[in-house]
C-alpha positions as CSV (number, residue, x, y, z in Angstrom):
1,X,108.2,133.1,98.8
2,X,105.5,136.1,99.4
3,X,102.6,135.3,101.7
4,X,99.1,136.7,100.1
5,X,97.7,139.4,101.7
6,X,94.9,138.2,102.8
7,X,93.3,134.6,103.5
8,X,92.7,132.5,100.4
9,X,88.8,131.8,100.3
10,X,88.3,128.1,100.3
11,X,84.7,126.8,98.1
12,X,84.9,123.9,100.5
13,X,81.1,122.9,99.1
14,X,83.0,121.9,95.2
15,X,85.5,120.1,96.6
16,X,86.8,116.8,96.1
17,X,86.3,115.5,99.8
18,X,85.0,118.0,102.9
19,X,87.4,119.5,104.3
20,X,84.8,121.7,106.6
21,X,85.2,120.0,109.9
22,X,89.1,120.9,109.9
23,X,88.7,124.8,108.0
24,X,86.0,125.4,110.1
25,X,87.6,124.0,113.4
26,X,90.6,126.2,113.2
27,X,89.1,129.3,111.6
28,X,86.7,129.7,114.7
29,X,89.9,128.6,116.9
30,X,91.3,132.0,115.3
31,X,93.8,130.3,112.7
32,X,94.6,132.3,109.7
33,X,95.1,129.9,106.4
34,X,98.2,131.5,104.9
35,X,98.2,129.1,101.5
36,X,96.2,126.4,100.6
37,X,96.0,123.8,97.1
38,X,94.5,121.0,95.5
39,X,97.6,119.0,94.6
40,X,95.1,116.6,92.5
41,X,94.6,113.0,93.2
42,X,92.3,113.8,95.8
43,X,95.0,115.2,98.0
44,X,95.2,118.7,99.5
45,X,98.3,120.9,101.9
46,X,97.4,123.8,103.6
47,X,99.7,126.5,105.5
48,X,98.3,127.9,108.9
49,X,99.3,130.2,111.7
50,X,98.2,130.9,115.2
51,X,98.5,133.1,117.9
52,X,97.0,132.9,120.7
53,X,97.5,132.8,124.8
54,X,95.6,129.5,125.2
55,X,92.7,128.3,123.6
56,X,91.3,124.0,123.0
57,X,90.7,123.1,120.0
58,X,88.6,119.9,119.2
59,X,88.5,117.7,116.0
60,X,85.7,115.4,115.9
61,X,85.7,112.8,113.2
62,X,86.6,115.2,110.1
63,X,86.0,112.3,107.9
64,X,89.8,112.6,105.9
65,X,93.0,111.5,107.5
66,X,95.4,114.6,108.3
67,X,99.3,114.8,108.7
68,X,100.2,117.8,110.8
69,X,104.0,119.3,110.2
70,X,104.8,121.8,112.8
71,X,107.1,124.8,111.0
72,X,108.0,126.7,113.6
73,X,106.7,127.2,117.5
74,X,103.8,124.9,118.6
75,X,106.4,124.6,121.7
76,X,103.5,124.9,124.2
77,X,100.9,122.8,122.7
78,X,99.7,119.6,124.1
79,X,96.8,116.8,123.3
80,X,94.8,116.5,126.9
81,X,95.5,112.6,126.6
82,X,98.9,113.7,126.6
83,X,99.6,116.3,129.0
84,X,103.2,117.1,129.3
85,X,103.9,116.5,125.8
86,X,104.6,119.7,123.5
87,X,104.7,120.2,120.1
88,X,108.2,121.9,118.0
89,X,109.9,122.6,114.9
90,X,109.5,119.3,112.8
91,X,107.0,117.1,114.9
92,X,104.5,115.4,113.5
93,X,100.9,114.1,113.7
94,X,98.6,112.0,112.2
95,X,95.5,111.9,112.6
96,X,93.2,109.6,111.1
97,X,89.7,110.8,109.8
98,X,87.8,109.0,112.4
99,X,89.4,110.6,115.2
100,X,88.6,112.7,118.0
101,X,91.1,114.7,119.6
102,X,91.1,118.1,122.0
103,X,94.2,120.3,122.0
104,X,95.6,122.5,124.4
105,X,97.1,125.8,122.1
106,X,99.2,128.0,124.1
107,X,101.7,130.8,122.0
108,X,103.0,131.0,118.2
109,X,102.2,127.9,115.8
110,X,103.0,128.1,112.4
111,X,102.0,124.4,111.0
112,X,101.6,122.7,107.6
113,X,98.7,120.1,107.0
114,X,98.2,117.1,104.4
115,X,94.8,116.0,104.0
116,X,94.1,112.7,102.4
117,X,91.6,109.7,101.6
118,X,91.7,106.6,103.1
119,X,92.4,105.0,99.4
120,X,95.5,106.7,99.0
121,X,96.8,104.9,102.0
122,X,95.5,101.8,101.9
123,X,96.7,101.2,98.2
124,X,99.5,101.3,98.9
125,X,99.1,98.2,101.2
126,X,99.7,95.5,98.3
127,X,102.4,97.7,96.4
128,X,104.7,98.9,99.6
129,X,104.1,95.7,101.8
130,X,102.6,93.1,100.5
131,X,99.4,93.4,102.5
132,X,95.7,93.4,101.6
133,X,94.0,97.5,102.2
134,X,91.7,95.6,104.5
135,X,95.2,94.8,106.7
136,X,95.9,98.4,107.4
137,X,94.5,101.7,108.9
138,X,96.1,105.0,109.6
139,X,97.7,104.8,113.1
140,X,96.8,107.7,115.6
141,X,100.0,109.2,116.4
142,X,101.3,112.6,118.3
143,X,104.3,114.4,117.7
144,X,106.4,111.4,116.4
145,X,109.4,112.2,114.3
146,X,110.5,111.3,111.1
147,X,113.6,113.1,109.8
148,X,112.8,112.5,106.1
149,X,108.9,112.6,106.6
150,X,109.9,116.3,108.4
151,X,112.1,117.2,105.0
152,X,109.6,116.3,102.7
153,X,106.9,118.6,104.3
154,X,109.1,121.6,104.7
155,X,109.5,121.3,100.7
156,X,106.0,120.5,100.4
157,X,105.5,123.9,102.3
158,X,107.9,126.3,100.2
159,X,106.8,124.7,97.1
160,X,105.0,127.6,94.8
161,X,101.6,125.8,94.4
162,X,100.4,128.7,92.2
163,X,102.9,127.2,89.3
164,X,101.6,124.1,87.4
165,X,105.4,122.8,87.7
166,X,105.1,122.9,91.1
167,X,101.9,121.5,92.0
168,X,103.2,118.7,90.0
169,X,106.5,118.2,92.3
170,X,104.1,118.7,94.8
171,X,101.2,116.0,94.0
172,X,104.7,113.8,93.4
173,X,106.0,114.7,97.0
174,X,102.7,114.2,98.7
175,X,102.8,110.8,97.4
176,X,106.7,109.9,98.8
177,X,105.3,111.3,102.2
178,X,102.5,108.8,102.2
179,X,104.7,105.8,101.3
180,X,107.1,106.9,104.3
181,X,104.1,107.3,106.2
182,X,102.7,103.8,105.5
183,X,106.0,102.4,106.0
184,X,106.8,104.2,109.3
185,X,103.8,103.2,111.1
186,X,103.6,99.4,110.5
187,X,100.7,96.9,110.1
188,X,98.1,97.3,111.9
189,X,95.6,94.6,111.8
190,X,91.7,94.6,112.3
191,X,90.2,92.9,115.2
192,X,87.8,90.8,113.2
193,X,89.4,88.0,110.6
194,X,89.3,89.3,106.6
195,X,86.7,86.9,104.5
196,X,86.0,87.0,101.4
197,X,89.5,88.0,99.5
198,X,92.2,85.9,97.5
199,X,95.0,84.0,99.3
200,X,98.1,85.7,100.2
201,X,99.6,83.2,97.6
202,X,97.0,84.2,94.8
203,X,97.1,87.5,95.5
204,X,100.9,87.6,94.7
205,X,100.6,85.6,91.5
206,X,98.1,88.0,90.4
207,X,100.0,90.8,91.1
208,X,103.3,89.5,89.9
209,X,101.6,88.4,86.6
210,X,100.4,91.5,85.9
211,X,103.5,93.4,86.1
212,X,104.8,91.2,83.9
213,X,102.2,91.8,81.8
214,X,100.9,95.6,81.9
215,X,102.5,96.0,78.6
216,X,100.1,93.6,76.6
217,X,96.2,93.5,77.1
218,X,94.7,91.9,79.8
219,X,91.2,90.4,80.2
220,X,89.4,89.4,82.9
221,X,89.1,85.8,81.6
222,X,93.5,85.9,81.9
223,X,93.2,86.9,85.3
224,X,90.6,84.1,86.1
225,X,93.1,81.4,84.6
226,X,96.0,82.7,86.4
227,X,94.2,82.7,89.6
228,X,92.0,79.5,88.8
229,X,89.2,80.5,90.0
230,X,86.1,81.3,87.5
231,X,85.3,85.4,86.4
232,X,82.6,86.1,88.6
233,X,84.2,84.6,91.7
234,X,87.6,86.5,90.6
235,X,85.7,89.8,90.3
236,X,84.1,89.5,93.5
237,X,87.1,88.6,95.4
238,X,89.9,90.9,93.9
239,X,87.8,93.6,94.3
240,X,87.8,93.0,97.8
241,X,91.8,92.0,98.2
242,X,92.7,94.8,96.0
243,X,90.6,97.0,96.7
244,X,89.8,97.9,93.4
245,X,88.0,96.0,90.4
246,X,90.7,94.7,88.0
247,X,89.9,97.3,85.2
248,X,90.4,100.4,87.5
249,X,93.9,98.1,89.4
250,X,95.5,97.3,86.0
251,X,94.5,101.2,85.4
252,X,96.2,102.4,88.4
253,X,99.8,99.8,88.1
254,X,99.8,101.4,84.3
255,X,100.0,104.7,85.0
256,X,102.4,103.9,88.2
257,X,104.4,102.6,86.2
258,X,104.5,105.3,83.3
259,X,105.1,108.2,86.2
260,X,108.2,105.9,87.5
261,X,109.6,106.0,83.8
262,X,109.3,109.2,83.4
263,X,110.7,110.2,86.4
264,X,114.3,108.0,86.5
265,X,114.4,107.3,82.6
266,X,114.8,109.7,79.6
267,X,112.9,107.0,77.6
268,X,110.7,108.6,74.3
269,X,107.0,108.9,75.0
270,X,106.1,106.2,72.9
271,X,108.3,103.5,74.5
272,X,107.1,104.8,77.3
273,X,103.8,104.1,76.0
274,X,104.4,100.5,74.8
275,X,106.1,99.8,77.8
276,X,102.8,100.5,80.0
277,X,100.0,98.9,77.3
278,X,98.9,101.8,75.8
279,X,97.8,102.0,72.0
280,X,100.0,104.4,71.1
281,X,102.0,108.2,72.6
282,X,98.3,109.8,72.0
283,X,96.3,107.4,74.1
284,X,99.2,107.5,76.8
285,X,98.9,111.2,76.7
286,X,95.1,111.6,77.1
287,X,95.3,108.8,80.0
288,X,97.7,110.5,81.8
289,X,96.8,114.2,81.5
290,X,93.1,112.7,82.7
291,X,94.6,111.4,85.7
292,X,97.4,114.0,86.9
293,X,96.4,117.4,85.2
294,X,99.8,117.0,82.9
295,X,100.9,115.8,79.9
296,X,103.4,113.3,80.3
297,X,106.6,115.9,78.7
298,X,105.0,118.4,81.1
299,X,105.3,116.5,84.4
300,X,108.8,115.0,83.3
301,X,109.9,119.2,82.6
302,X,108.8,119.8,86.3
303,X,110.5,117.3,87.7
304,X,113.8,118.2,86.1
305,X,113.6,122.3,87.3
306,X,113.1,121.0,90.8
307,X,116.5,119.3,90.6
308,X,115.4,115.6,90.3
309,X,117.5,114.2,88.1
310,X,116.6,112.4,85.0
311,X,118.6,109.2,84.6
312,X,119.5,108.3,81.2
């Protein structure tokens, strides 16, 4: 893949979440960004090098969590709280957005960087492992290594971002490396007790009910039945297990579960469609192409010219 010529200018005032604290870290730490892209869903990968003899770099509190993939060299860099321990070919970091960190950068780094939202982890909580967001934070962790974490971000990096089809494998590989990375890392638990949510047991029968369900409409007053407690008290409390109101959750599982059909099924649009609780192929469309810049044929075409297969 050809590197641009020169720098790609970032407008880092229009974007979705500021990614100035990190940009403007490395820039005056004489980084060069070689390739950068909004992958959509509030996520972001960038492509930098360095050299330089030795020079610290600080991060303080960038305000967006950041998985660091080193591609090549990084051999001589350390974290102060860590002397001793150097960075190489396929180690990894992440770095939560509260953080503060100085580095020691000594020689040749070439290094690939995720940035995400605290939401796009913490999501994942009730989905992946059956735990409330609340439950979990982003673990601070320093060259660790993860084999299929490690593979996923070398494809992330060679992917051509400038194609729609592949900012689409892209948005869809991002996501994989954030399930790994939830799952890799483990609960970790706040210091204070959770108030105010569902019980584990309610929050499971919600769940399971509406996945059952997501292919017929779904009302508030449902949800309350199901969870016996009254509307306003159910509001107030899922919304704080779930991180989400129950419009925008039901939302979210529908068009999970449309991307996962697409993706392993060869299923027509409409089923597809019924299958998830939209009105019809038109209204699944519009819903979709809203949320992931694609129609739903479109993202299903990329995915098959990257080599995932389609099952039947």
């Amino acid at each position: 893949m050809d590197v641009p010529s020169s720098p790609p200018v970032l407008d880092l005032a229009s974007t979705p979440f500021g990614l100035h604290s990190v940009c403007r870290t490395l820039s005056a730490a004489n980084a060069t960004l070689e390739r950068f892209a909004w992958l959509g869903d509030q996520l972001a990968v960038a492509v930098w090098t360095r050299e330089t003899r030795e020079a610290e770099t600080v991060y303080e509190q960038p305000g967006h969590h950041t998985l660091s993939c080193y591609l090549d060299g990084g051999y001589r860099t350390e974290r102060q709280k860590l002397p001793g321990v150097y960075g190489a070919p396929s180690r990894l970091c992440a770095l939560p957005g509260d953080h503060e960190s100085r580095w020691w950068v000594r020689g040749h780094m070439h290094f690939m960087h995720l940035y995400f939202l605290p939401g796009h982890f913490t999501r994942r909580a009730i989905r992946e492992l059956d735990r409330e967001p609340r439950e979990l934070t982003l673990a601070d962790r320093t060259y660790f290594e993860d084999e299929r974490i490690a593979a996923l971000c070398q494809t992330l990096a060679g992917e051509d971002w400038a194609n729609p089809e592949g900012l689409l494998r892209s948005n869809e590989t991002a996501h994989e490396v954030l399930s790994l990375l939830l799952r890799s890392q483990g609960v970790r638990r706040p210091d204070a007790a959770l108030k105010g949510g569902l019980s584990v047991a309610t929050r499971r029968r919600l769940r399971d009910y509406i996945d059952a369900h997501l292919d017929e409409p779904l009302t508030l007053g449902t949800l309350a039945e199901v969870a016996c407690l009254s509307e306003y008290h159910l509001a107030r409390m899922f919304r704080a297990s779930f991180g989400q109101p129950p419009h925008a959750w039901i939302a979210a599982q529908r068009l999970e579960r449309a991307r996962a059909l697409l993706r392993t099924t060869g299923l027509p649009l409409a089923q597809i469609a019924s299958a998830c609780g939209y009105a019809n192929a038109s209204h699944f469309s519009h819903r979709f192409r809203d949320a992931f810049g694609a129609a739903p044929n479109v993202y299903r075409q990329a995915l098959r010219t990257g080599g995932m297969a389609v099952q039947a």
